[in-house]
SEDO-665850 format. One record per residue (C-alpha): residue number from 1; residue in one letter; z, y, x. Coordinates in nm, 3 decimals, padded with zeros to 5 digits. Each point is the difference from the previous one (the first is absolute). Example, Ala and Ser with C-alpha at 12.3 -4.5 7.8 and 13.67 -1.06 7.14 Angstrom:
# residues 2
SITE    nr   rest         Z         Y         X
SITE     1      A    00.780   -00.450    01.230
SITE     2      S   -00.066    00.344    00.137
END
This chain:
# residues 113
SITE    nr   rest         Z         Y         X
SITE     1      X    01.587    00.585    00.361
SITE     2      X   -00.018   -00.310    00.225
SITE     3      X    00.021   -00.367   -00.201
SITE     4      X    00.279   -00.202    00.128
SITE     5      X   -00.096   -00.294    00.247
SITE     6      X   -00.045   -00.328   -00.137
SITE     7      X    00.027   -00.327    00.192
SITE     8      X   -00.124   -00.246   -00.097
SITE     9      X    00.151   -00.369   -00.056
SITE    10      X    00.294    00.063    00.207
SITE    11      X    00.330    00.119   -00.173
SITE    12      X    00.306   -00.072    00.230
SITE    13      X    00.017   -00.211    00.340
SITE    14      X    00.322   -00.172    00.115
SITE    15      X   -00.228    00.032    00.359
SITE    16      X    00.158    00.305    00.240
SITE    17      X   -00.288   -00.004    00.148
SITE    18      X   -00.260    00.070   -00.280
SITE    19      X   -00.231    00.343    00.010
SITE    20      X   -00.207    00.087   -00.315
SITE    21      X   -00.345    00.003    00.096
SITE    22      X   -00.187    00.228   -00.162
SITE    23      X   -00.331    00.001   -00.203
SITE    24      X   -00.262    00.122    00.201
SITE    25      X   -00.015    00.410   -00.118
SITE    26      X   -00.352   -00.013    00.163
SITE    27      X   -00.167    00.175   -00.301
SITE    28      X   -00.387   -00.098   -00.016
SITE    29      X   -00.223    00.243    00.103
SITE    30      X   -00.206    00.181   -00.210
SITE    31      X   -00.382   -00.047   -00.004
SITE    32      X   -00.251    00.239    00.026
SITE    33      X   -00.146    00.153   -00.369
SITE    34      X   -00.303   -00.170    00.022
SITE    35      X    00.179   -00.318    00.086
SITE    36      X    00.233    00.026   -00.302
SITE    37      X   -00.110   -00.196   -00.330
SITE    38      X    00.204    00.193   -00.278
SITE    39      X   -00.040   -00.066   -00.408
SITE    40      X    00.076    00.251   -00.250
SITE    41      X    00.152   -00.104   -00.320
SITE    42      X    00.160    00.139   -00.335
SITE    43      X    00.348   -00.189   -00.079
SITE    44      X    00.227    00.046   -00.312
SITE    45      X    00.250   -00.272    00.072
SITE    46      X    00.348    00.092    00.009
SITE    47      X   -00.040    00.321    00.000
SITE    48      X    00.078    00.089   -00.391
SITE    49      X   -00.411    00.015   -00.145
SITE    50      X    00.002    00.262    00.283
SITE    51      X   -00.348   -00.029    00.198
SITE    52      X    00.002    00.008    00.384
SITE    53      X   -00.274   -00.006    00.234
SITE    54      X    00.092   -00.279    00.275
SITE    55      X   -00.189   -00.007    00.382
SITE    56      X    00.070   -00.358    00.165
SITE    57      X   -00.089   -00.199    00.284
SITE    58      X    00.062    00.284    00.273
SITE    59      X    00.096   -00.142    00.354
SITE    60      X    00.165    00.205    00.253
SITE    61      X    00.356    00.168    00.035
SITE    62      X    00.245    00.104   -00.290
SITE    63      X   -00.039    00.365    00.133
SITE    64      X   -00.367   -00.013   -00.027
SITE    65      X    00.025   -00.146   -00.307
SITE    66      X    00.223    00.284   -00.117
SITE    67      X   -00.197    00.287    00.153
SITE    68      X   -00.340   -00.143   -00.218
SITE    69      X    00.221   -00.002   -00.271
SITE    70      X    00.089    00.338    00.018
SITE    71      X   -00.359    00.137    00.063
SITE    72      X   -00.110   -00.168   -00.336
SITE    73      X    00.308    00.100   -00.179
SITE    74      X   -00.112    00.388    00.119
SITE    75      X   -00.373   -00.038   -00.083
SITE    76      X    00.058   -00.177   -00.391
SITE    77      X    00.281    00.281   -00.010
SITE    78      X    00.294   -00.267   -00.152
SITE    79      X    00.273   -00.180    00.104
SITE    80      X    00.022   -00.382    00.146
SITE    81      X    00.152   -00.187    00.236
SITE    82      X   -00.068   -00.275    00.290
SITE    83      X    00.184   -00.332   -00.030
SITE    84      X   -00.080   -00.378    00.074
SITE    85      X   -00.333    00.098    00.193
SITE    86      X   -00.083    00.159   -00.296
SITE    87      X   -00.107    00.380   -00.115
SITE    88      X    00.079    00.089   -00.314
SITE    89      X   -00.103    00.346   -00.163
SITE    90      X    00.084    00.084   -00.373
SITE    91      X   -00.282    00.032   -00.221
SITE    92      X   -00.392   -00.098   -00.037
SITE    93      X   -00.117    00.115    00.350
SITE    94      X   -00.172   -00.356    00.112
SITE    95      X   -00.395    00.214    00.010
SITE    96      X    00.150    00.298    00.178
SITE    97      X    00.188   -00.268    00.227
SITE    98      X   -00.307   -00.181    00.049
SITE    99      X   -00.190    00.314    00.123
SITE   100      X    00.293    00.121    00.245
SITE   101      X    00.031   -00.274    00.144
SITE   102      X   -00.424   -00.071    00.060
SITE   103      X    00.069    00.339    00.157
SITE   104      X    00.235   -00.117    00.219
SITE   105      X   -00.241   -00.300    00.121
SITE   106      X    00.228   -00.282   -00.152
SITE   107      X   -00.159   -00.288   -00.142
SITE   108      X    00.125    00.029   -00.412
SITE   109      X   -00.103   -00.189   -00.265
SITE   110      X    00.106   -00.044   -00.386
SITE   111      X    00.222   -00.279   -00.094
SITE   112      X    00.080   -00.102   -00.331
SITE   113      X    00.184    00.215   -00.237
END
């Protein structure tokens, strides 16, 4: 399901002439794993006393973004999602997260929580 447009600022012109101009869709392009500086939390906010293990601070494309979402979601055998440049998977996982994603060559390190 694609989000609706948004622009931005401008909600009617009297002008015949006027064209939206839209945001640049140029998504930024994802660095290479060693490149990447990640940090592995724990996070209970919002989330009813439920505990979640959050990955931030990944740059690249929402699809790559998604597809290393999935992979941990399939090695810590749980559910999650991806959302706000954020991964989230459900439960205690941040060691096993750690590990995977050493594996992987990212840069990870522990951040508060």
């Amino acid at each position: 399901m694609k989000k609706k447009q948004r622009y931005s600022g401008i909600v009617y012109s009297t002008d015949e002439t006027f064209a939206y101009q839209e945001a640049n869709s140029d998504e930024t392009e994802t660095l290479p794993n060693h490149k990447q500086q990640l940090r592995v939390m724990l996070d209970k906010k919002m989330r009813g006393g439920k505990t979640v293990t959050l990955v931030t601070g990944f740059v690249g494309t929402v699809d790559d973004l998604d597809a290393l979402g999935k992979k941990l979601k399939q090695k810590c055998g749980v559910g999650g999602s991806t959302k706000d440049g954020e991964i989230i998977i459900q439960g205690d996982f941040k060691q096993r997260i750690l590990q995977l994603l050493s594996d992987e060559g990212y840069r990870v390190k522990l951040a508060g929580g």
